[in-house]
N, C-alpha and C positions, 0 to 999 in steps of 0.2 A: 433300331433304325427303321426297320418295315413298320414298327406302329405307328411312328412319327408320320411317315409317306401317308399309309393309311388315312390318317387326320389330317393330312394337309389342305390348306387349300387350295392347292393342285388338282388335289383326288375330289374334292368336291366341285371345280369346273370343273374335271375333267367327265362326271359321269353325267353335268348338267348338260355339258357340251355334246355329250354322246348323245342322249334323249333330245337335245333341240336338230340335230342334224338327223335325226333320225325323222324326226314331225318335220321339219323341212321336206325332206325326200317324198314325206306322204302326202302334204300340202302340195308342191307342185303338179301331179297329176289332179287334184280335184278338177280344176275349172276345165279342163280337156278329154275329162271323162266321157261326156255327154256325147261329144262331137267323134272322138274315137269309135265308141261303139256304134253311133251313126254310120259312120265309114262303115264300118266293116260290118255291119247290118243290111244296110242301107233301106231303116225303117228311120219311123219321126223322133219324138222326146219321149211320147208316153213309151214306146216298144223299146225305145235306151233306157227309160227307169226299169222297168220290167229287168232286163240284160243287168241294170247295174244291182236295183236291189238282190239279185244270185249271187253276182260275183263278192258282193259282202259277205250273203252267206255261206258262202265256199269257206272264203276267210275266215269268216268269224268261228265258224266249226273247227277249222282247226285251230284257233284259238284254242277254244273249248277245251279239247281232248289235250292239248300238249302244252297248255300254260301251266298246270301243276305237276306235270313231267319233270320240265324244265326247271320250275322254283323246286322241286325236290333233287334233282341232280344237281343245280345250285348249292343246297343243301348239305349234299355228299359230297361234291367236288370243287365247291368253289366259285365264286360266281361271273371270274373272268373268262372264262371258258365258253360258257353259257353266250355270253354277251359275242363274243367276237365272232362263235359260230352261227350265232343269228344274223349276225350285220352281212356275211357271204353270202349266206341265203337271200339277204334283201336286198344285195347287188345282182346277184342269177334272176331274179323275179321280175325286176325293173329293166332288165336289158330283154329280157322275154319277153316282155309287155309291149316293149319299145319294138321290137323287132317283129312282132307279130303280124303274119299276113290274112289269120282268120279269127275269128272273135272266139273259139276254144282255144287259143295260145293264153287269151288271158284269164282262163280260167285254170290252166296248169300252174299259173305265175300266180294268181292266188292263192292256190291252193298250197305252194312254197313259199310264199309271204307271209300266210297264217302260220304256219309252224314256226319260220324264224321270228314274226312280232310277237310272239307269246311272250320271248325274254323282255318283254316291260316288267313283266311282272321282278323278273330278275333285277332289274336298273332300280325299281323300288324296294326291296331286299338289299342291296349295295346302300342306297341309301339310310336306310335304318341301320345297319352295320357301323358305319361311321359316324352316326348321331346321339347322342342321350334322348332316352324317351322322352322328357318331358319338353323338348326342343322339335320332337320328328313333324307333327304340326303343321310347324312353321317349315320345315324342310320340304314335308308332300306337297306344299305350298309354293314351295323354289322350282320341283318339277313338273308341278302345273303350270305352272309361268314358263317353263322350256314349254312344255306344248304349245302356249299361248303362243309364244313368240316364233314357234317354228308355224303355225298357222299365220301369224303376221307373212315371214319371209316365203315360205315355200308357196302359197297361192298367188302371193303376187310375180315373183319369181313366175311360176307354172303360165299363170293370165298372159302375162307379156314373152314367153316364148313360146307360147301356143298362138300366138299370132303368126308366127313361122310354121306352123304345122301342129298337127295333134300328138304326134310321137315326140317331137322335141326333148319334152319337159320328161319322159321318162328317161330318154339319154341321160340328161343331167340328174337323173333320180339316182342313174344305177351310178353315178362318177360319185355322186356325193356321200352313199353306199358306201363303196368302197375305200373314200378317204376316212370315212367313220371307223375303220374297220383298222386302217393300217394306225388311226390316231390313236386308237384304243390299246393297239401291240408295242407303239412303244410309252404310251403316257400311263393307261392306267392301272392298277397295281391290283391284286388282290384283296376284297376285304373281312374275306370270312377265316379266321385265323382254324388249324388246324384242331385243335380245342373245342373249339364249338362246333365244330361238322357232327352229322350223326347219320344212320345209316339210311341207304337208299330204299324206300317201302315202295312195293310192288303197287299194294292195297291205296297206301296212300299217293301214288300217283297216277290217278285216273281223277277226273273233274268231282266225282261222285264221294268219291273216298278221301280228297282230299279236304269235303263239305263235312262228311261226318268225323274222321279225325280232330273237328274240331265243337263237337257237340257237346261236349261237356262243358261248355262257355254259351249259355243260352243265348245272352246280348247277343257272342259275336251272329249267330243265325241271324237274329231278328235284323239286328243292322245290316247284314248283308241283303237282305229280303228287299230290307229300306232301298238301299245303294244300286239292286238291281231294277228295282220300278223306276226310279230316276234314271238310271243310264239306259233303262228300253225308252222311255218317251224322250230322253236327250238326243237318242240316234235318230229322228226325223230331221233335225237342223242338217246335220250333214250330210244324209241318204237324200233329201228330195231338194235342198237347197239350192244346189245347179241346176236339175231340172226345174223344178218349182219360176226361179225368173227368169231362165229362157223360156218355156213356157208362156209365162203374164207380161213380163217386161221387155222380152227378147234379146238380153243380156248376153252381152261378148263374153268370150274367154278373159277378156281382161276386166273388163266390169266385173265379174264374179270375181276374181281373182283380189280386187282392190276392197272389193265389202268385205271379203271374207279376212283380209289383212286388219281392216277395221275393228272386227270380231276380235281376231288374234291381240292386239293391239291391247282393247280396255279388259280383257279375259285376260293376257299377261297383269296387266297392273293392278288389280283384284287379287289375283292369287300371290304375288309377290310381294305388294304393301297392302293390303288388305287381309288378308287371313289373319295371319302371324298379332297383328296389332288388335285385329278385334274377337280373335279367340280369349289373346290374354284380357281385356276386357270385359268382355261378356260373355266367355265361355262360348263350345261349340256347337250347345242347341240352338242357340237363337240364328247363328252364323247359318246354321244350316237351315234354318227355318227359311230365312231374309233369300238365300242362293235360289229355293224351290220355289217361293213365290214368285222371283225376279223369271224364273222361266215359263212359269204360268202366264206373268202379263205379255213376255215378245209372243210364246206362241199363239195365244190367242188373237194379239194384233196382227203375226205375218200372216196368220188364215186369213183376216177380212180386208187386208191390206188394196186401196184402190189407187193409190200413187206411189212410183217409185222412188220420193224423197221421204216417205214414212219409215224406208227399209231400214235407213243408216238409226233412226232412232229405238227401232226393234234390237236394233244387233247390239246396239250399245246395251241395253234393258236384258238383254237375253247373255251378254257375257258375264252379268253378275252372278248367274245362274253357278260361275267357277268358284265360288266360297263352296257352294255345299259338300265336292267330292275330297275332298283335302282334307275338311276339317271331320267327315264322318271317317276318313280313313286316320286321320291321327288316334279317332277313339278305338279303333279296331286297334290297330299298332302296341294298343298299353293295356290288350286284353289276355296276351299273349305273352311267354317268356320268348326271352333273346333269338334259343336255339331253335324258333319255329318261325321268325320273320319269313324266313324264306315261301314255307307252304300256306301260312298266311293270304301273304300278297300271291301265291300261286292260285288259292282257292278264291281271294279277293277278283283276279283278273279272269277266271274260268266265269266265274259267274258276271261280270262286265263282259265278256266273252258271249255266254249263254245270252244275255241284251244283247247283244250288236246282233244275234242268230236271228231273232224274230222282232226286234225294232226296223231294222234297216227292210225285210225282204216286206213287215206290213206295209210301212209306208210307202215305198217305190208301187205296191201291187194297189193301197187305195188313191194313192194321187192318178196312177194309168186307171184306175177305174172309174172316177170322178174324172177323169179328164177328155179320155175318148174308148171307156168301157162302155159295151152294149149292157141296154138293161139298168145302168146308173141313174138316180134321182134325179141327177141336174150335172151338169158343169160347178165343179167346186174344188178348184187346183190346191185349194189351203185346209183342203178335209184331211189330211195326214197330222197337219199342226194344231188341230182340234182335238185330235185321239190324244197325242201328244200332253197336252194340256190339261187332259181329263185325268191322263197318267200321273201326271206328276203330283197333283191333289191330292190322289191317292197315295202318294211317298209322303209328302206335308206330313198325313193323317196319322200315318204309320210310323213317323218319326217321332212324332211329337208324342204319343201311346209310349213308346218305346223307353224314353227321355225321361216318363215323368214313372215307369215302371219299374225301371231298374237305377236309377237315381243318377243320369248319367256325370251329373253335376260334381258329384261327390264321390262315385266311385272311385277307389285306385288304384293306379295301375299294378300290374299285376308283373308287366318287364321291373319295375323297380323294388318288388315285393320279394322280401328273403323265401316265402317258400311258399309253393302253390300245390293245393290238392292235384294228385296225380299226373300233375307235370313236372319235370327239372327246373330248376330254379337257373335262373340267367349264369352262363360259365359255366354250365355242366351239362352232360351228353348222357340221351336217351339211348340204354340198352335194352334189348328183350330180353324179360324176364321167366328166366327156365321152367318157373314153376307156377305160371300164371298162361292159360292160353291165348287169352285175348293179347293182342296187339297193340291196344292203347291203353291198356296196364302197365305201365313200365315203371322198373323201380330206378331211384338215382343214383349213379356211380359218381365218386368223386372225380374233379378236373385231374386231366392227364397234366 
C-alpha cells in the first residue's frame, strides 16, 4: 500500500506542488527587493545592488555548506523530514524579512533561508526515488517547469502587491510558506523506503566531501564543472535584472514583476514540453548545446539593449536557456546507483550553491561599478550580462569536450546496470568495511 502512495500521482503533484509554492514564495519578493533595501538604506540602485548582491551571498553560502548535509540526512532518514523542516525555516525567514526595521534583519533571514533552501536538493532526490532512470530526464524537466511557473506567479504576484508597500509580498511569502509546509504534513508521503537508506557520513556531508565521494565517476566532475560555469553566468539574469531596468528603464515593482512572469511563462513551457520530447529525439548533447547558446544571444542583447520593447524579446530567447540544466542533470542521475540519488543531487546543489556564491555578488559589484563606481571606464549598466555571456561560451566549450570524451551518447546508465565497480548496485546498502580504511571502499551487503 505505501509503494502504491509512493507512485501515485498524488505524490508526484504533490512534490511538484511543493517546489512550485516554494518558487512562488521566492518570486514574490524579487521585484521589491530593490525598493526595500532602498528604504532601509536610504542609498540609490547601484548601493541596493551592492546590499542585494551580499544578501545572496549570505544565502548562497549557506546553501553551500548545508545542501549535502541535508541530501545525506535525506539519505539516512528519509526525505520527508528534510522537506517540512526546511519549509518552517522559510516561513521564520520571510516573516523576518517582512518585519524588518533595519537592513541586518535581512541578513539573519538569509542567512535561515539558506539552510532551509538547501532541501531543493532534497525535492530532487524525492523525485528520482519515484522515477525509473530512464524517465528522470523528462521528470528534472517537470521541476523545472515548477520553477518556471512559480517565477510566472510569484513575481507578478510580488509586482502588484508591492504596489501597496515593499514589505507586503513578504507577508504573503511567509503565509505561503507555511501553507507549503502544513500541505506537505498531511499529503506527502515518504519516498526512500527503509532498504535503501544508508548511513550518515561525517566526511561525506560537507560541500567538499560530498564532491569527492563521488570521484570515482570522472564524467560526473567534469559535468558538474560544466553545470557550474553555466549556473555562475545564469545568476546575472536574476542578481541584476531588477536593478539592471530600474536603473535604464525606471521600471515599477509591477513592470518587473510582469516581464519576469513572461520569463517564468516560455522557461515553464521549455522545460515541460520541450525537454522530455527533444531529449528523446536528439539526445541530451545537442539539448544542451541549443539551452547555452540560447543564453549567450539574450545576454549579449540585454547588455546593449537601447529600447524597452527589445526586453520582452530577450526574455523569451534567454528562457530557452531551461533545456540545458535538466537534461545535464538527467545525465548525471544515471551516473550513479539508486542508493546515492540523494548525495548526488546534494553535491549537484552545493556546487549550483558555490555559483549563486560568486555569480550573484560579481554581478551586483560590476553593474554598481559600471554604473556610479569611481574610477570606471564608462557608464555601462549591461557590463555584468557581457561577463555572463563570456561564461557561458565557456560551458558550450566544456560540454561539448565533455560529450564527445566520454561518449555521452552512448554511455549507460550505471542506476540500471546490475553491478558497478565499488559501488552497491541499485536496492542494496553501503556498509563500512572492517577491513578496508578508506571510506569509499565499501563492500556490498545484501538487501535487508
Amino acid at each position: 500500500m505505501a509503494s502504491d502512495r509512493k507512485d501515485s500521482p498524488l505524490t508526484l503533484a504533490c512534490i511538484l506542488i511543493t517546489i512550485l509554492l516554494d518558487m512562488v514564495g521566492y518570486g514574490i519578493i524579487v521585484p521589491v527587493l530593490p525598493e526595500l533595501i532602498k528604504d532601509l538604506t536610504g542609498g540609490g540602485v547601484a548601493e541596493a545592488a551592492v546590499f542585494g548582491g551580499w544578501l545572496v551571498f549570505v544565502y548562497a553560502s549557506m546553501q553551500f555548506l548545508f545542501s549535502p548535509v541535508l541530501g545525506n540526512l535525506s539519505d539516512r532518514f528519509g526525505r520527508r523530514p528534510v522537506l517540512l523542516g526546511s519549509l518552517l525555516g522559510l516561513t521564520f525567514d520571510y516573516a523576518m524579512m517582512g518585519f524588518a526595521p533595519v537592513v541586518w534583519y535581512l541578513f539573519i533571514g538569509r542567512f535561515i533561508s539558506g539552510v532551509a533552501g538547501a532541501a531543493v536538493a532534497t525535492a530532487t532526490a524525492y523525485m528520482a526515488d519515484i522515477t525509473h532512470p530512464a524517465k528522470r530526464t523528462q521528470r528534472f524537466g517537470l521541476i523545472g517547469a515548477a520553477f518556471g511557473l512559480g517565477f510566472i506567479i510569484g513575481p507578478v504576484i510580488g509586482g502588484e502587491l508591492g504596489e501597496f508597500g515593499p514589505k507586503v509580498p513578504f507577508y504573503a511569502a511567509a503565509v505561503l510558506a507555511f501553507a507549503n509546509f502544513l500541505f506537505g504534513v498531511f499529503v506527502l508521503p515518504e519516498s526512500l523506503d527503509h532498504k535503501h537508506r544508508r548511513p550518515f557520513s561525517i566526511r561525506r556531508a560537507n560541500p567538499f566531501g560530498a564532491l569527492l565521494s563521488l570521484r570515482k565517476f570522472p564524467v560526473v566532475l567534469w559535468l558538474m564543472l560544466a553545470l557550474f560555469l553555466f549556473t555562475t553566468a545564469a545568476q546575472a539574469f536574476p542578481s541584476v535584472y531588477n536593478y539592471f531596468t530600474i536603473e535604464v528603464f525606471h521600471f515599477t515593482s509591477s513592470q518587473i514583476g510582469r516581464t519576469l512572469g513572461l520569463f517564468g511563462i516560455v522557461f515553464a513551457l521549455f522545460q515541460a514540453f520541450g525537454v522530455g520530447p527533444l531529449v528523446k529525439r536528439f539526445t541530451e548533447t545537442p539539448v544542451v548545446a541549443v539551452g547555452m547558446l540560447a543564453a549567450v544571444v539574450a545576454f549579449t542583447g540585454i547588455a546593449f539593449i537601447k529600447h524597452e520593447q527589445w526586453v520582452y524579446l530577450y526574455i523569451v530567447i534567454g528562457a530557452i536557456s531551461g533545456l540545458a540544466a535538466p537534461a545535464i542533470n538527467g545525465v548525471l542521475s544515471r551516473q550513479v546507483p539508486d542508493n546515492a540519488q540523494g548525495e548526488l543531487q546534494g553535491a549537484v546543489n552545493a556546487a549550483n550553491s558555490l555559483a549563486t556564491i560568486i555569480g550573484p555578488l560579481a554581478a551586483t559589484q560590476i553593474f554598481a561599478y559600471f554604473t556610479y563606481g569611481e574610477g570606471s571606464p564608462g557608464y555601462f549598466p549591461g557590463a555584468p550580462f557581457v561577463g555572463a555571456a563570456l561564461l557561458t561560451v565557456g560551458a558550450v566549450v566544456l560540454f561539448t569536450f565533455i560529450a564527445l570524451r566520454f561518449d555521452l551518447g552512448h554511455k549507460p546508465s550505471v542506476a540500471t546496470h546490475p553491478r558497478v565497480p565499488e559501488m552497491s548496485p541499485p536496492g542494496q546498502i553501503h556498509v563500512p568495511n572492517p577491513n578496508k580504511r578508506s571510506e569509499d571502499e565499501d563492500e556490498v551487503q545484501p538487501p535487508i
